[in-house]
N, C-alpha and C positions, 0 to 999 in steps of 0.2 A: 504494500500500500504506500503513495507516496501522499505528498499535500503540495499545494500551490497554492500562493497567493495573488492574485491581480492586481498588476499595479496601479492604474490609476484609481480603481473605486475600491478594492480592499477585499472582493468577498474569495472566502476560502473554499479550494476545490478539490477533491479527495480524487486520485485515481484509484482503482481498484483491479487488475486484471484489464477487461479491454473497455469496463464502465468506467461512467465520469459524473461524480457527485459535484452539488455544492451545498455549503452552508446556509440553512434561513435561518438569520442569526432570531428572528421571532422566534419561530416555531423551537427553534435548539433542536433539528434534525438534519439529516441526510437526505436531499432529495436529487433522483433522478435528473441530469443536465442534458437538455435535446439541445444546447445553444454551438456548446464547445467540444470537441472528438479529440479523445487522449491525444491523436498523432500533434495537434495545433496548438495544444498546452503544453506539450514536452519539448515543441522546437520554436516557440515563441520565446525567448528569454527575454526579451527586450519587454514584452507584456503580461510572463508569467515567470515570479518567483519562487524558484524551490523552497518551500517551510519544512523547517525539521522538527520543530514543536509548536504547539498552539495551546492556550486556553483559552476559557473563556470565564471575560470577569462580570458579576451581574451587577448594575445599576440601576436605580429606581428609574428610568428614563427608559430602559432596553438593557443589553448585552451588548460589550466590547468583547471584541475579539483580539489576543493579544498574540500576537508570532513571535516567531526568535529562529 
Protein backbone atom coordinates (compact mmCIF):
# COMPACT_ATOMS: atom_id res chain seq x y z
CA UNK A 1 0.00 0.00 0.00
CA UNK A 2 1.41 3.33 -0.70
CA UNK A 3 -0.02 7.00 0.03
CA UNK A 4 0.14 10.25 -1.98
CA UNK A 5 -0.57 13.49 -1.28
CA UNK A 6 -1.79 16.29 -3.86
CA UNK A 7 -0.05 19.05 -4.18
CA UNK A 8 -1.98 21.93 -4.69
CA UNK A 9 -5.29 21.09 -2.71
CA UNK A 10 -3.96 18.48 -0.12
CA UNK A 11 -6.25 15.44 -0.34
CA UNK A 12 -4.67 12.16 0.40
CA UNK A 13 -4.66 9.01 -1.97
CA UNK A 14 -4.01 5.41 -0.81
CA UNK A 15 -2.97 3.10 -3.80
CA UNK A 16 -3.79 -0.35 -3.19
CA UNK A 17 -2.67 -3.11 -5.60
CA UNK A 18 -4.06 -1.60 -9.20
CA UNK A 19 -7.18 0.59 -6.93
CA UNK A 20 -6.91 4.19 -6.12
CA UNK A 21 -8.50 5.44 -2.88
CA UNK A 22 -8.92 8.98 -1.53
CA UNK A 23 -9.50 10.40 1.73
CA UNK A 24 -13.20 12.20 2.80
CA UNK A 25 -11.45 13.93 5.40
CA UNK A 26 -15.78 14.29 6.57
CA UNK A 27 -16.67 11.14 6.38
CA UNK A 28 -12.88 9.78 7.85
CA UNK A 29 -13.14 6.86 5.14
CA UNK A 30 -11.64 5.33 2.20
CA UNK A 31 -13.58 5.97 -0.87
CA UNK A 32 -13.22 4.53 -4.33
CA UNK A 33 -11.28 7.40 -6.81
CA UNK A 34 -12.80 7.07 -10.73
CA UNK A 35 -10.83 10.77 -11.09
CA UNK A 36 -7.06 9.55 -10.97
CA UNK A 37 -5.43 5.76 -12.24
CA UNK A 38 -2.41 4.43 -10.03
CA UNK A 39 -0.23 4.72 -13.41
CA UNK A 40 -0.96 9.16 -13.22
CA UNK A 41 -0.34 9.34 -9.59
CA UNK A 42 2.82 7.40 -9.47
CA UNK A 43 4.48 9.25 -12.55
CA UNK A 44 3.20 12.78 -11.69
CA UNK A 45 5.65 13.88 -9.11
CA UNK A 46 5.41 17.20 -9.92
CA UNK A 47 1.42 16.94 -8.69
CA UNK A 48 1.63 13.99 -6.46
CA UNK A 49 3.73 13.52 -3.34
CA UNK A 50 4.85 10.27 -1.83
CA UNK A 51 3.51 10.24 2.17
CA UNK A 52 5.14 7.93 4.27
CA UNK A 53 2.96 8.78 7.33
CA UNK A 54 -0.27 10.55 7.91
CA UNK A 55 -2.79 11.21 10.62
CA UNK A 56 -5.40 12.72 11.32
CA UNK A 57 -5.92 15.49 13.86
CA UNK A 58 -9.73 16.28 14.98
CA UNK A 59 -10.82 19.91 15.36
CA UNK A 60 -14.02 21.32 16.26
CA UNK A 61 -14.33 22.97 12.66
CA UNK A 62 -13.50 19.38 10.70
CA UNK A 63 -10.23 17.20 10.59
CA UNK A 64 -6.76 18.10 9.53
CA UNK A 65 -5.00 15.84 7.89
CA UNK A 66 -1.32 15.84 8.96
CA UNK A 67 1.66 14.08 6.55
CA UNK A 68 5.30 13.66 7.03
Amino acid sequence: MKFYKAKPIGILYQIDGDDVYYLDDKAMEWRICYAHLKHEIENHPEYFIPVNEWKVIPTKNGNIIEVK
